[in-house]
C-alpha positions, 0 to 999 in steps of 0.5 A: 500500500502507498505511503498516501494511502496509508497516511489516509486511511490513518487520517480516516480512523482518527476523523472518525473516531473524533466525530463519535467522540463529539456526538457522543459528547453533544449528548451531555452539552448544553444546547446553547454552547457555541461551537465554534470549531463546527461551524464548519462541515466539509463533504463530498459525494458524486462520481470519481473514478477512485470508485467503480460506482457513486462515491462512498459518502465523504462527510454527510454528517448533518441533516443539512448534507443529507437534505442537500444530497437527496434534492441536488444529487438522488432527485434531481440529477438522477432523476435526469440522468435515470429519465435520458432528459439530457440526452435528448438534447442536441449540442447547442442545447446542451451545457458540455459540462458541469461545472457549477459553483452553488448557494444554497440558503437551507435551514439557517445555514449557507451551503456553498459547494461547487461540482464538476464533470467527473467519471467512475472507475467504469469510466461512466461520466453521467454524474458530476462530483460535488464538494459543499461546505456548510457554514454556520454563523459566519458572515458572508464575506468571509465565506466567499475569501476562504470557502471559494478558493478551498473548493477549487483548490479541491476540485483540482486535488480531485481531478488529478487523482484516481485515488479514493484515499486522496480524495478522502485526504483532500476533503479531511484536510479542507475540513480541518483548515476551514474549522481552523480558519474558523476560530479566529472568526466573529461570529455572525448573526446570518450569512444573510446580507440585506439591500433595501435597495435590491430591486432598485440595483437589479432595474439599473443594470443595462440586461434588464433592457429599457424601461426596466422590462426584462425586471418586470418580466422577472416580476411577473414571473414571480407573480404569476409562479408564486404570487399567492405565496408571497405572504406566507413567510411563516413557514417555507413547505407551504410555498410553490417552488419556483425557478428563474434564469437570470443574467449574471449582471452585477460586476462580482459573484458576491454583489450578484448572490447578495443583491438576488437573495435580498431581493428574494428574501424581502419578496418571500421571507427570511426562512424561504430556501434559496438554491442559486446555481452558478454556471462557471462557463456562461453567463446566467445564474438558475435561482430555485425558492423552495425545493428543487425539483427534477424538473427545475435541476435540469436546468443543469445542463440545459442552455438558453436555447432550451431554458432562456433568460426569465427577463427575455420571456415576451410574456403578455403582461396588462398595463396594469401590472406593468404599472405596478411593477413600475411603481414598484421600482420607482419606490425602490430607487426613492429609497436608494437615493435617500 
């Protein structure tokens, strides 16, 4: 056996000796104490060629991960792969790859992981490998300067090996630097940024079009898909899932997740899921409020060709809406000049 593997195999016993010892010890703690090391989770599932079929699960030790495998990866990804959905479509209609880094705001926490194209030990590439880590009660900021670069350092640690024992090494020692990183990190109320302001920076980017028509289209898209849930912020299972494709417009990936999700977030409510799926290769990103469905994930893989932007749709909106949505936008910048 490789020095590696062995030194792996080592660093896989004492993790998961750790992790029964600290279950173990959760029994006898008082609820209210911070931990700070576990703000913080690290794992991994997916296809790689270390395994002749689906990883072994690396990590999925909150029911966060294991809500997030059974919608991302079991439900929605293989619900498409097992339907041959994808395969139906030609290549202009089709996304050559996965290669997408997500958000994914889900039972107070923030998962952000990041999944790429990848193969088994058959050599079978239907399915991507998907890293994510789940942050709790660190702000935003901090997330995107240390979880980000740690994910891509990841995927290329990945890629490179056939290794089931490097992987797991790579995925452990993310963990372990991320917790560390963690400690000498205030803690914070929400990774959760609120604009007041939200709509008013979406209407003034030149993708919505002139007079704002690509955003009242989103607005209408909204109304039309969710509009009855729209006051319904007590609890987020009562709410339609509803699914928008909208251009990256904003100068930064960060600027782009805060301003979509607070305007998402005062449109449906604070405790609402909120899934934004970020195609590296293009220039869109797939937002999902409340749970992803098959149908919404295939989104996945389908280009504007099949799916175009929610701002570009020629909906056949009344005047009366279309002054609403105005108002609405007017009220937004009102507020963002005082």
């Amino acid at each position: 056996m490789a020095v590696v593997e062995k030194q792996a195999l080592i660093l896989q016993e004492v993790c998961v000796l750790e992790s029964n010892f600290k279950k173990f010890l959760r029994r006898f703690t008082p609820k209210s104490q911070d931990h700070l090391s576990e703000r913080i989770f690290v794992a991994a599932f997916g296809k790689h060629p270390g395994w002749d079929d689906h990883v072994d699960d690396i990590g999925l030790e909150t029911d966060v991960f294991v809500a997030v495998k059974r919608m991302l990866y079991v439900q929605g990804i293989g619900g498409n792969v097992d339907s041959g959905s994808w395969d139906k479509l030609t290549e202009n209609q089709l996304i050559g790859e996965f290669k997408h880094v997500f958000f994914w705001y889900i039972n107070g926490s923030l998962v952000v992981g990041r999944m790429w194209s990848s193969r088994d030990g058959k050599g079978r590439k239907s399915y991507p490998f998907v890293v994510c880590v789940q942050c709790q009660k660190l702000p935003i900021k901090w997330i995107f300067d240390k979880v980000l670069p740690r994910l891509e350092s990841i995927e290329t640690t990945c890629a490179a090996t056939t290794s089931a024992a490097e992987v797991r090494m790579a995925i452990q020692s993310a963990r372990q630097e991320l917790r560390l990183l963690a400690q000498q990190c205030e803690t914070s109320s929400s990774p959760k940024v609120m604009y007041p302001d939200a709509l008013a920076k979406l209407a003034g980017h030149k993708e919505m079009g002139p007079n704002q028509e690509g955003l009242i289209r989103v607005l209408y898209h909204i109304d039309r898909e969710a509009g009855r849930h729209l006051s319904n912020n007590a609890g987020s299972t009562a709410m339609k899932s509803t699914s928008l494709r909208v251009p990256a417009s904003m100068n930064t990936m960060l600027e782009n997740i805060l301003v979509w999700s607070s305007f998402l977030f005062t449109k449906f409510g604070m405790n609402t899921p909120v899934l934004i799926l970020i195609p590296l290769q293009n220039t869109w990103m797939d937002i999902i409020m409340g749970e992803p469905t098959e149908l919404q994930l295939y989104c996945l893989r389908a280009s504007l060709k099949v799916i175009p932007l929610t701002s570009s749709i020629p909906y056949n909106m009344g005047s009366e809406f279309i002054d609403q949505a105005h108002r609405l936008i007017e009220a937004g910048q009102t507020h963002q000049s005082c």
